[in-house]
N, C-alpha and C positions, 0 to 999 in steps of 0.2 A: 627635401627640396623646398625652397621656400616660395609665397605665393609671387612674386616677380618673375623667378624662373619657371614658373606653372604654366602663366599665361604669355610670358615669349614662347613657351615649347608651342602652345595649341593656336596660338591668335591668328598664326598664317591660315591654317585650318579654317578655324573658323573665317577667316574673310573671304578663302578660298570659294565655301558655302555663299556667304552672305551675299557677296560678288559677283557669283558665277554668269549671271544672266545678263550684266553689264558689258561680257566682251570688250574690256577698257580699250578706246583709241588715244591713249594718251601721247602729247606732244610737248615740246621743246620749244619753245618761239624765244630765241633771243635776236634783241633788236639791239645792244650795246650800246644801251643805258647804263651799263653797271657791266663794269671789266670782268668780275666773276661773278653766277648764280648757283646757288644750288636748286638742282631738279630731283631730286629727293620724289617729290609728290606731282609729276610731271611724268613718271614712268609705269609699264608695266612688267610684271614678273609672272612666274608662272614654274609653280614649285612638279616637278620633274621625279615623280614618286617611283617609277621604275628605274627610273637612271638610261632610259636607254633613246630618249632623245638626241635627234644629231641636228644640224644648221639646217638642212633639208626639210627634214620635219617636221621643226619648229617654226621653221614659216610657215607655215599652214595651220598651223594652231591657233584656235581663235578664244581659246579660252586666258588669256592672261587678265591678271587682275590690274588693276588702277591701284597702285598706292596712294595713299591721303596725306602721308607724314612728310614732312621736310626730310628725316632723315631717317632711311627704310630701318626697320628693325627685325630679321626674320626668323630671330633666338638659333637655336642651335638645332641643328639639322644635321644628318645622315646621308641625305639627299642631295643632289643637284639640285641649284634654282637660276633659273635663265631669268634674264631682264633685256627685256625690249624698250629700245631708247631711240625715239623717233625727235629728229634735232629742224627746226626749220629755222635757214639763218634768215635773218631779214635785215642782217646789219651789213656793211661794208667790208668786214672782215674776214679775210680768208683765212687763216693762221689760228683756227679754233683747237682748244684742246679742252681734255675728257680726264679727271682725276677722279679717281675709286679710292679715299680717305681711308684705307684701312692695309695694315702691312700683313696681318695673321691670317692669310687666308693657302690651303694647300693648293687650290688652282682656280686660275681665272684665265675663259678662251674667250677672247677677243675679235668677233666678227664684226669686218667691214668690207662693203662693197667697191670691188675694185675690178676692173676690165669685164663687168657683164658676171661678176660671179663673188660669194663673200670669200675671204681669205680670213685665217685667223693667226692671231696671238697668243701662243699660251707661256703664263707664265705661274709664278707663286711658290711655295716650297719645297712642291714636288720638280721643280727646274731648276736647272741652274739659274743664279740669278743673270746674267749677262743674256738672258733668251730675254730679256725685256728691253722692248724696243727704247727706251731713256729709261739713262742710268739713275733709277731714283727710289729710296726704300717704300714707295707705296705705287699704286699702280698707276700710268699716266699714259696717255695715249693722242698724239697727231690727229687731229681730224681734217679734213680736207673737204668742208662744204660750201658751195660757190655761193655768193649772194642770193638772193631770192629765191632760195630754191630748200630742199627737203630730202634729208637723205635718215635712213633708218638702222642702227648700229642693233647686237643684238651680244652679249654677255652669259655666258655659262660657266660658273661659280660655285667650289664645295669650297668647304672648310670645316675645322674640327673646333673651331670656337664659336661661342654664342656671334652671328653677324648683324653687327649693328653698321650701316653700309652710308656713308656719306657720300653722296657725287656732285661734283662741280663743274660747271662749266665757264669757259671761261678764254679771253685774250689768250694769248702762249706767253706776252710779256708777262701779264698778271697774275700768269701759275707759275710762272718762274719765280717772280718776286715773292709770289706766297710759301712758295719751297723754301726760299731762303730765310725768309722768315721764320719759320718754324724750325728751319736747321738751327737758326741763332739762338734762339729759344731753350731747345734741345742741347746746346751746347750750354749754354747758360747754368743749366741743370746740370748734366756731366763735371763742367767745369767745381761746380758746387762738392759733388761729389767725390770728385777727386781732392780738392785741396783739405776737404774733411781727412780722408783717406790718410793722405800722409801726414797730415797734423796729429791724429790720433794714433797713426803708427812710429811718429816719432815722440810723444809723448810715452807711448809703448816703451821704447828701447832708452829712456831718460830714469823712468819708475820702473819699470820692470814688474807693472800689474798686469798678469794675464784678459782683467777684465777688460783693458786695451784691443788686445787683442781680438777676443771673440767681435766687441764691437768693430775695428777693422773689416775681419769676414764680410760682418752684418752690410757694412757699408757697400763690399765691392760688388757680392750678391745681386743691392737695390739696386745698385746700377744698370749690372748686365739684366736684370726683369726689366726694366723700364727702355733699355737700350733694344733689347729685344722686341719688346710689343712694340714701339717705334719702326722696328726693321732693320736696323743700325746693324745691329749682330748678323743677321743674315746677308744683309750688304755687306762686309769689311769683313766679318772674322770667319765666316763660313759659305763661302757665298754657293760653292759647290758639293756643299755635304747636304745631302737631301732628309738624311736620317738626322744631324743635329738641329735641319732648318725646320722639321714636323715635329722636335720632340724640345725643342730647347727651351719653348715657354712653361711647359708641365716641371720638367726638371729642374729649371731654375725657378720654378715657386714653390714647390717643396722644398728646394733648397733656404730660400728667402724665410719661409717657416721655422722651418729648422733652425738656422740660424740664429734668427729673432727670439724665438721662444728660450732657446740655450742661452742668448745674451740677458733674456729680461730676467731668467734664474740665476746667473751669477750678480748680474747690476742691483738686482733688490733682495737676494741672498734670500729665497723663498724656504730653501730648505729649512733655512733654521727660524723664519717668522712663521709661514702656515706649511708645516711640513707634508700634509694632508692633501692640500690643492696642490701643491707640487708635482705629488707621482700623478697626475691627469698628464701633465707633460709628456710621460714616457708614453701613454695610449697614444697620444698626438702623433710621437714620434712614430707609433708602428702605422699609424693609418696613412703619413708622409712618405713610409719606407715600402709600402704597399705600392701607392699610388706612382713612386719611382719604379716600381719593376710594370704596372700595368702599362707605363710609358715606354718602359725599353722594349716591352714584348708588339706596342703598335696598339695598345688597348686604349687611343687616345680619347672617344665618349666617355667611357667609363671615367678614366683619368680626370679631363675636365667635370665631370659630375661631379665627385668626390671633392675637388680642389674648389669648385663654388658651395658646396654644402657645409665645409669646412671654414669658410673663407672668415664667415659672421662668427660660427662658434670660437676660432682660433682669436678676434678681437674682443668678444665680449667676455672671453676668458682669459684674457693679457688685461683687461680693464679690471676684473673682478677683484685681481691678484694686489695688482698697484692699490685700489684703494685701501683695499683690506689693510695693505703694509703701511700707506699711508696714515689711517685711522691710526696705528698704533706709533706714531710721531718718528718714523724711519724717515728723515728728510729727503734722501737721494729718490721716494719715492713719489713723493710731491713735482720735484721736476721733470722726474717720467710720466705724470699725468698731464703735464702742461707741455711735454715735447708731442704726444701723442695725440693733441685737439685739434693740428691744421692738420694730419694723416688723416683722422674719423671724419672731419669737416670736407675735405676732397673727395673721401667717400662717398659722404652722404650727396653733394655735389654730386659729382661720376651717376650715383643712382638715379635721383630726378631728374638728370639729363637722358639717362635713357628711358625712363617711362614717359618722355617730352613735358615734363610739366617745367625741365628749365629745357632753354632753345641752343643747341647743338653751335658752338663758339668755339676760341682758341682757348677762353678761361676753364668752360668745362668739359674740354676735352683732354686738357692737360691738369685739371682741377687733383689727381693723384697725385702729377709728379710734381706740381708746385708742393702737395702735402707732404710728402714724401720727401723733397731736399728740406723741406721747415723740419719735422721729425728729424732729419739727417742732424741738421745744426744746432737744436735746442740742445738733443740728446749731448750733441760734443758738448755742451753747454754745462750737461747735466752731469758729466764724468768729470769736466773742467773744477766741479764742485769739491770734488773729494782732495784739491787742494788747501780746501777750509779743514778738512780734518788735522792735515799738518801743522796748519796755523794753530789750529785749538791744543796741539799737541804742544806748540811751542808756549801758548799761553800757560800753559799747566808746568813749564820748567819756569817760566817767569813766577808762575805765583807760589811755589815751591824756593825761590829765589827770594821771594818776598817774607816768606814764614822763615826760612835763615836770618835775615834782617832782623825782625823782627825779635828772634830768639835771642842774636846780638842784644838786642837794647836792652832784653827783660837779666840779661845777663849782668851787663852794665848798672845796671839797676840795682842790683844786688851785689854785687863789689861794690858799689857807693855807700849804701847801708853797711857792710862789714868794714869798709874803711874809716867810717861818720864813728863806728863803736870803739875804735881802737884806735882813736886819732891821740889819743893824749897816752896809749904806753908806745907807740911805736912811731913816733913822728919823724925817724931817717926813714921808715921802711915808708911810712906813707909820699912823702917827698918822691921815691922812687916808684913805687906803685901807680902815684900821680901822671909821673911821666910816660909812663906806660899809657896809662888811659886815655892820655891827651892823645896819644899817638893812633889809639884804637877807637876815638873821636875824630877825629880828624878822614882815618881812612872811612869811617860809615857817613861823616858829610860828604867825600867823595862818590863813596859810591852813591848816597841820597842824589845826588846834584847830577852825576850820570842817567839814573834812573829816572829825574824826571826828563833830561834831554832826549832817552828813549821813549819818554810820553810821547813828546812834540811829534819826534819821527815817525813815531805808530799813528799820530793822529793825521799826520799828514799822507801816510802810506795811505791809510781808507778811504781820505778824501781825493784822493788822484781818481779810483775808479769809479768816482760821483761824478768828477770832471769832463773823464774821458768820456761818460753818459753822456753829460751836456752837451758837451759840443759834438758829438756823435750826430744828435736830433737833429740841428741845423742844419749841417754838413749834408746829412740824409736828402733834408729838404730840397737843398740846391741843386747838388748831383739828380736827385727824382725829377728838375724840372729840365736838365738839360736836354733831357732827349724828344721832348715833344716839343722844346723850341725849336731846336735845332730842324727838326721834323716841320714846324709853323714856318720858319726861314727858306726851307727850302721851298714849299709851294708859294709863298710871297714871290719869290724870286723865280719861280716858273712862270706865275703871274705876268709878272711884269716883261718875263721877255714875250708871253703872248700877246699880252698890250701891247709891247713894240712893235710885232710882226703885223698886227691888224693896224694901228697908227700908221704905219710905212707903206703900207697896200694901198692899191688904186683904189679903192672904191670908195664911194659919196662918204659923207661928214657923217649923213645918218644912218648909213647901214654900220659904220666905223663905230661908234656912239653904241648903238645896237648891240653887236658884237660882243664891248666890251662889258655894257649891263650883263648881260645875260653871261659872260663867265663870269664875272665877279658873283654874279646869282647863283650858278652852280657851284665855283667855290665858295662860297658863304663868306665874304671877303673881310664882310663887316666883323663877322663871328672869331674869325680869325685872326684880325687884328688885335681885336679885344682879349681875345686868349693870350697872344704875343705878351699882349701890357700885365694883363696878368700872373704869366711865367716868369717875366724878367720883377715886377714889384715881390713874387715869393723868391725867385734867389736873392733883392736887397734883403729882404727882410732874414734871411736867414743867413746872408753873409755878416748884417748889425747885430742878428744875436749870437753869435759866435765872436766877434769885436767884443761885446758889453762881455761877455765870461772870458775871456782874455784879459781883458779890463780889468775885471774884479780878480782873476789869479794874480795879476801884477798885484793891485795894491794889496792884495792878501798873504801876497808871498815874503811879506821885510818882517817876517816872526823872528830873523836873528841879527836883526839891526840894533846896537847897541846904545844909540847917539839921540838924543834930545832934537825931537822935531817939532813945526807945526804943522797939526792936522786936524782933519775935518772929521769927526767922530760919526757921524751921519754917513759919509761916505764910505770907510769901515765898516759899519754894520750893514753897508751893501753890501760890500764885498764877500762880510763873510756868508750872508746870504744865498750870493752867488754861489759860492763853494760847497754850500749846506742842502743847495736844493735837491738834492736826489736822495736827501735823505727824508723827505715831506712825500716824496710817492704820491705827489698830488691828492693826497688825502687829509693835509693840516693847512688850514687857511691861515696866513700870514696878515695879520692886518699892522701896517705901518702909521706910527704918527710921529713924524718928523718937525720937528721943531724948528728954528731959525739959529742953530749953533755957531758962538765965535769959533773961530779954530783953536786949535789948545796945543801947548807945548806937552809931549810927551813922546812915549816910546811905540809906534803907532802898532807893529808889529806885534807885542806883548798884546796890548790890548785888544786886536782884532784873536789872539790864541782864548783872552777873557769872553769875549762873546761866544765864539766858539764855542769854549768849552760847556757855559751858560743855556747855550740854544740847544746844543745837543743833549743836555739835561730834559731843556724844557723838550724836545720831540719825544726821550727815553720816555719823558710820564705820560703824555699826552698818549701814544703809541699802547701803552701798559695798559691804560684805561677804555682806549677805544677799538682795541687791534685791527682789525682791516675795516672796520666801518669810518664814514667821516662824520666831522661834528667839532673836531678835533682843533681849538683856535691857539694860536700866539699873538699876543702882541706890543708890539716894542713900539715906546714915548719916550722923545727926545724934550729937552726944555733947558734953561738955565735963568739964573736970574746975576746980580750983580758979581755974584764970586763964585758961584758952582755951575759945575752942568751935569746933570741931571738924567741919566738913564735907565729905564724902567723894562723889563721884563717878564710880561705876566703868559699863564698860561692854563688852561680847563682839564690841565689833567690830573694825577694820583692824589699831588700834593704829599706835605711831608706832618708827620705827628711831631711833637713837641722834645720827644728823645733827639728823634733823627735831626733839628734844626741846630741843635744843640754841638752836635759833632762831624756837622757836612762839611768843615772846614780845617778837622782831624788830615792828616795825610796816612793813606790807604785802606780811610772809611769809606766806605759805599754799598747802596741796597742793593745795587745790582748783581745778577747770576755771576756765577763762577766762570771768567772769560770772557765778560762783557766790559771790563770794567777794572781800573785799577784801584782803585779810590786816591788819586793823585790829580784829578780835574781840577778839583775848587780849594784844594791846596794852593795849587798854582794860581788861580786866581785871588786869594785872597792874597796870597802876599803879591803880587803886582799889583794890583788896586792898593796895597797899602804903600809900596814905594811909590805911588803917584799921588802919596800922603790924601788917598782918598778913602769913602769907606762903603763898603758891600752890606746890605741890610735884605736879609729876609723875610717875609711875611706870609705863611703858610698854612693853611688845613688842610687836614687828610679829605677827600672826595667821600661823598656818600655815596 
């Protein structure tokens, strides 16, 4: 047991001591200031060690403690604990209601005074759910106290999970809204969940990789855990099974284990990387398959012990495993560490929110399951990957395509020399031999001439998904602001019909005047409009930068325009900038010095393929030399003088030795790895710089 769980076991104890002499009279004063409060730290409890307390009783017991904490926390208990909740309304409103934020509880009895005597409410997992007076998966309750006056409600509550207990109080309109609001929320997440679900289960039956599969489980699993501790489950899918509503959280987190640990041994193939930390898995599995029979037989303490004692060791041994794999440059491992940091991050979240050192919110209460759909989606993310192995796979019949070529020419090569030797005893047979050649010249320019148009394609295929990045961000931006305008629009527009309603009233100029300072003061009117101007300048700005990369895909897109234009060569190298930028990962500083260029006739398309190809050279070195650190510069200078124009290329990374300068303009020379790289780039650029009878000049040292 770890020291958090130590001291939620004892703490109530000990306040119980520390407390005792206090007799707390704690009260409730809401004056409807503020549509909902929490009284967390406004109540007393009074932990019920025999069990055998009744409402009779219990009023008479003068020993309840005063809570301190916004949000009670009274760890896990055995025990009954009653909470006395003394409410005095001082506001105009009668239509008060009572929310207990928490859906995991086996029973909660609900005492209020009604005709001269309490009546209660019982409801929670041991009831059917429809014994709850509103239908709603947490607990909520009518209160009925008149103005000015003081009425005393009184709660008796087990359950078999750690109770961390939030209570609200609040308008009925304002608990309604907030219900819905976290329905929305909570669907938001489902919604997440499920469209994963079947993308990966259709992806499933597309490939026909099991590892599909198990991930599938993994997903539907998270769901039903997260649907469940929510209430959802016990609301809609079991509402009358008393046995699946007291055991369905244990079950389905063993399950959720299970699953997960099964997915992360086929997804990073532990067996055959650390075979050793592997079988730890199957101990796993027998203390999960324990902990499922301690839950069917009703051993719920035990169960939850075990499933929190487990909880840390089951993630800090999913962490050990990845990196290890990772260390040893298994790639699909690396994106299982970066799916698994918003999961640990919502955790560690979840945790300092219950030791209250963060404040009890809709962020860190749901701080899990926002971890937990991010985990959901990186991870599709990260199986999404193992479509690069295909690719790699296709690169290797391509370069396997290229060593045939190749074998062609050294072939060719040597018929010319046997033909050169024998040209004066056999000159019919050479004449016909010839013809032959030409003919088996001719098909290898075709196929040369195909192959570099399967350049263009491949290079345009990669830079689609740098695109659809780009304009993704923007897009992000806009959409992210509409809904707190929209939200800003609406109290404007409440505003202003209160302004009318007070304008149109009888009463004096100054009390009118009045009136309307003071709501524009509680709305913060000012604050609000300025947000308004705010929301609406980040959707222009993010509707202009999605325009300007549209922009630049047009002019970058005429790579197969064949016709003599004029253009603006300066504008090109934006474009292909634009197209290029995802692949600078915001770690190569670009520095521009753009010159005052005429336009020029030429092929504008060819040439922005020339920068292209150039740039992504210069990021390959740059990249090589710096790998994730920055430092990493380019930069391009425009100029011309009476008869040229002039552009320059420089860049801080590998650089090239004096062999390599020699032959970078070779076709299918190139340093780069096996599959990075055709060595057909600066082929192709050298001869379009030369049919625009211009000439390409390198200047190079290799990096110290």
């Amino acid at each position: 047991m770890n020291v958090f769980t130590i001291c939620k076991k004892f703490f109530p104890a000990v306040s119980l001591i520390c407390l005792f002499a206090l007799n707390a009279r704690a009260q409730v004063i809401f004056d409807g200031n503020k549509n909902i409060i929490t009284i967390g730290n406004a109540i007393g409890y009074y932990i019920d060690s025999s069990s055998s307390q009744n409402i009779q009783s219990i009023q008479q017991q003068k020993h309840f403690v005063k809570n301190t904490a916004n949000v009670p926390d009274f760890g896990l208990l055995k025990v009954p604990i009653w909470l006395k909740i003394s409410i005095n309304n001082k506001s105009t409103a009668q239509n008060l209601m009572i929310k207990f934020d928490q859906s995991l509880l086996l029973s909660i009895e609900f005492y209020y005074y009604d005709h001269g005597k309490y009546t209660v409410n019982q409801a929670g997992e041991l009831y059917p759910f429809n014994s709850r007076t509103i239908n709603y998966h947490k607990f909520v309750y009518d209160l009925k106290i008149p103005p000015d006056s003081t009425v005393t409600y009184y709660a008796r509550i087990k359950s078999s999970h750690e109770m961390q207990m939030p209570v609200f109080l609040g308008k009925k309109d304002s608990i309604e809204d907030d219900k819905l609001a976290k329905n929305i929320l909570f669907g938001v997440f489902f919604g997440i969940i499920l469209v994963m679900f079947f993308y990966n289960l259709f992806i499933y039956f597309v490939v026909k990789d099991t590892i599909y599969l198990y991930y599938v489980v993994y997903i539907f699993v998270v769901g039903l855990v997260q649907a469940t501790i929510e209430g959802y489950c016990f609301q809609y899918l079991w509402p009358n099974n008393s046995f699946l509503a007291t055991r369905s959280f244990f079950l389905l987190t063993a399950f959720v284990n299970i699953s997960g640990l099964e997915f992360v041994r086929k997804f990073l193939h532990t067996k055959d990387f650390i075979p050793r930390l592997d079988k730890i898995s199957y101990a796993l599995y027998i203390v999960y398959a324990i902990d499922i029979v301690l839950t069917l037989r009703g051993d719920l303490y035990i169960s939850y012990q075990i499933l929190q004692a487990f909880a840390g060791l089951v993630s800090v041994y999913i962490l050990t495993i990845s990196v290890t794999i990772a260390r040893r440059g298994y790639r699909p491992a690396k994106f299982f560490i970066i799916a698994w940091i918003p999961l640990i991050a919502g955790i560690i979240i979840w945790i300092l929110k219950d030791i209250n050192v963060f404040s009890y919110n809709v962020f860190t209460n749901y701080s899990i399951t926002l971890g937990s759909a991010m985990e959901v989606i990186l991870l599709s993310f990260a199986l999404a990957d193992k479509i690069n192995i295909f690719k790699a796979e296709k690169e290797k019949s391509q370069e396997e395509t290229l060593k045939v070529l190749k074998e062609n020419e050294r072939i060719i090569r040597e018929q010319n020399v046997v033909l050169e030797l024998k040209v004066n005893e056999r000159t019919v047979e050479l004449s016909e031999s010839n013809q032959e050649l030409n003919k088996t010249l001719d098909d290898l320019k075709q196929a040369q001439g195909q192959l570099v148009e399967a350049e263009k394609m491949a290079s345009l295929g990669q830079l689609t998904a740098g695109i659809a990045h780009e304009i993704n961000n923007p897009i992000n931006f806009v959409t992210s602001n509409i809904t707190p305008l929209n939200r800003d629009i609406k109290l404007v527009l409440e505003a202003l019909s209160v302004i009318e309603d007070v304008g149109l009233s009888d009463a004096p100029q100054a009390d009118k005047q009045k009136k309307i300072k003071e709501y524009k003061d509680e709305l913060d009117f000012d604050y609000l409009t300025m947000e308004i101007k705010h929301l609406i300048k980040g959707i222009n700005e993010g509707a202009n930068r999605t325009a300007e990369i549209v922009k630049g895909l047009k002019i970058f897109s005429r790579l197969d325009e064949d016709d003599l234009k004029m253009a603006d060569l300066n504008e090109g190298l934006e474009s292909t900038l634009v197209i290029i930028n995802n692949q600078l990962q915001n770690k190569i500083k670009v520095i521009k010095q753009y010159g005052d260029l005429p336009v020029v006739e030429c092929y504008p398309g060819k040439l922005n393929q020339v920068f292209l190809n150039i740039i992504s050279n210069a990021i390959y070195a740059v990249q090589k030399k710096f790998g994730e650190n920055t430092g990493g510069e380019i930069i391009i200078n425009t100029s011309h003088d009476e008869n040229n124009v002039y552009i320059k290329i420089k860049d801080n990374g590998t650089g090239m030795d004096t062999q390599t300068q020699k032959k970078v303009f070779e076709p299918f020379f190139t340093t780069k790895d096996v599959g990075e790289g055709t060595g057909l780039g600066m082929s192709i650029a050298y001869n379009t710089i030369k049919k625009h009878n211009g000439q390409i000049i390198i200047n190079s040292i290799l990096a110290q």
